[in-house]
Residue, then its C-alpha position, 0 to 999 in steps of 0.5 A: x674796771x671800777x669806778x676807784x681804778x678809772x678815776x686814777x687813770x683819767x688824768x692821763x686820758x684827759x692829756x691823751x697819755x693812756x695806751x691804746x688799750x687803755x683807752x679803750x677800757x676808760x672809753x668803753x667804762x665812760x659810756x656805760x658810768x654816768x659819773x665818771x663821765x659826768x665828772x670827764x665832761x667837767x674837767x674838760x670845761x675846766x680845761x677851757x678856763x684861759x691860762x692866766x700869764x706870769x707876771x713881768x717879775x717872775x722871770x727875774x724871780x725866777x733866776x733869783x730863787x734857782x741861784x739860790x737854790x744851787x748855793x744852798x743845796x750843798x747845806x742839806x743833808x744827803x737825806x733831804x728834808x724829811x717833808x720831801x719823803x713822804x710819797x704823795x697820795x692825794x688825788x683830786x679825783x678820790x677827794x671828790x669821791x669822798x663824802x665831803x668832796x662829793x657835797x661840796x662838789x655838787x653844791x658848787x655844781x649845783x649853784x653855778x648852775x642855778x646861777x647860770x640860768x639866771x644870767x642867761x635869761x638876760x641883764x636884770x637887777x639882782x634879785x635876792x634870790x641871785x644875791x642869795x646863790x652868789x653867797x652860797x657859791x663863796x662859801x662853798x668855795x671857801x670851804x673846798x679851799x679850807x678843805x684842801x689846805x689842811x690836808x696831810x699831802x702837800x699836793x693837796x694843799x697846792x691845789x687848795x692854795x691854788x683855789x683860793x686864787x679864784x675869789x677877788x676877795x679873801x673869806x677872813x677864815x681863807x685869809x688866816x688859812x693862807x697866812x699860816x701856810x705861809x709861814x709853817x707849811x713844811x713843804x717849800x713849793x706850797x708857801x711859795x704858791x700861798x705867797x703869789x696867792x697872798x700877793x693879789x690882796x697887797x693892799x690889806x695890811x694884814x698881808x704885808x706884815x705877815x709877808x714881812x715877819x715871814x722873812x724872819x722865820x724862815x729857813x729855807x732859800x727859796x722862801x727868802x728870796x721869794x719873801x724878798x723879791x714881793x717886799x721889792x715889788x710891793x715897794x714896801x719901804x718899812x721892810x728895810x729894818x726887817x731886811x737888815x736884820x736878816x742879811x746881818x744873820x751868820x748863818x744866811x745863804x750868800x745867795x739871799x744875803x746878796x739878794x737882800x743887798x739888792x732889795x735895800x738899794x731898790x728901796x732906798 
């Protein structure tokens, strides 16, 4: 097999999904492909990285965005939203492959390495050297993440958001990025993932005010109880008028009607 057709069955290999012969090929092709098994040894590190644990919140929002999402399904025509019908064609493996993958790849590679090697070879100040590839490695990353959220599939951009989550502090073209995928992303899942990824950096205005006139622009239940149940936990009172406006809207789901009745008597 080529390199292409392995790399669309690793997945299931690095989950121990494949069947016994094609387990075997993928095996037999790993031995013999220095990349493809370059590329196996890092995501089973990767693999390694601990799971971070959903916060005290989520479960309650959870409860909250699965009642609305049953109020509001009957509104949706037969057909869904169009977004939806679009199959999904992005694949990590092959955006590696691609030219501009493969680079930034390699660079981070290439820089964590570098890094690696200095911190073992024991606590020292910081040199300019080391300050040097700590700035190299944040634009590489910054740039993989810009990357992936302008890509055409939603699971593409997912993986994006989900990148930008790595980095304590927000690159200001990342930042704007992930605030426009907030409010026009036309998938549901990956505004969802851009609000828990912008809900980590509360304490810049920015955030909160795009938080709060997302509230206004969108559509879809799931979103609005998401928006509003952050605004809560931020206890962001200046919300208020913001949540009055929507619960006076004619159209709103009951669902999110009654979650914005909720979040005004918390923020009283």
């Amino acid at each position: 097999m080529k390199c292409e057709q392995i790399s669309e069955l690793l997945p299931d290999y690095l989950q121990g999904g494949l069947s016994p012969d094609q387990h075997h090929t993928v095996e037999a092709h790993l031995q013999q492909c220095v990349d493809c098994s370059e590329e196996v040894a890092v995501w089973r590190k990767l693999s390694l990285l601990p799971v971070e644990q959903p916060s005290p919140m989520s479960r309650v929002r959870f409860e909250a965005m699965l009642q609305a999402y049953q109020a509001g399904r009957s509104n949706e025509p037969a057909s869904g939203p169009s977004w939806k019908k679009r199959p999904s064609s992005w694949n990590f493996f092959h955006w590696l492959r691609s030219p501009f993958g493969a680079a930034a790849w390699s660079a981070a590679l290439l820089v964590i390495g570098v890094f690696a090697g200095f911190r073992m070879a024991g606590p020292k100040p910081l040199s300019p050297d080391i300050a040097e590839i700590q700035k190299e490695l944040a634009s590489t990353k910054q740039l993989v993440v810009l990357s992936m959220l302008q890509q055409q599939s939603a699971s593409a951009r997912l993986e994006g958001v989900s990148w930008s989550t790595r980095e304590q502090q927000l690159n200001p073209q990342v930042l704007s990025a992930l605030l426009h995928t907030l409010r026009y992303d036309p998938s549901v899942d990956v505004r969802l993932a851009a609000l828990d990824a912008l809900s980590r950096h509360s304490t810049q205005p920015q955030v909160r005010n795009s938080v709060v006139n997302a509230l206004q622009e969108q559509q879809s239940p799931l979103v609005q109880v998401a928006l509003i149940d952050q605004l809560v936990e931020w206890h962001d009172r200046e919300a208020k008028p913001h949540l009055e406006k929507l619960r006076q809207s004619q159209d709103l789901n009951p669902a999110v009607r009654q979650r914005a009745d909720w979040a005004i008597s918390k923020l009283n």
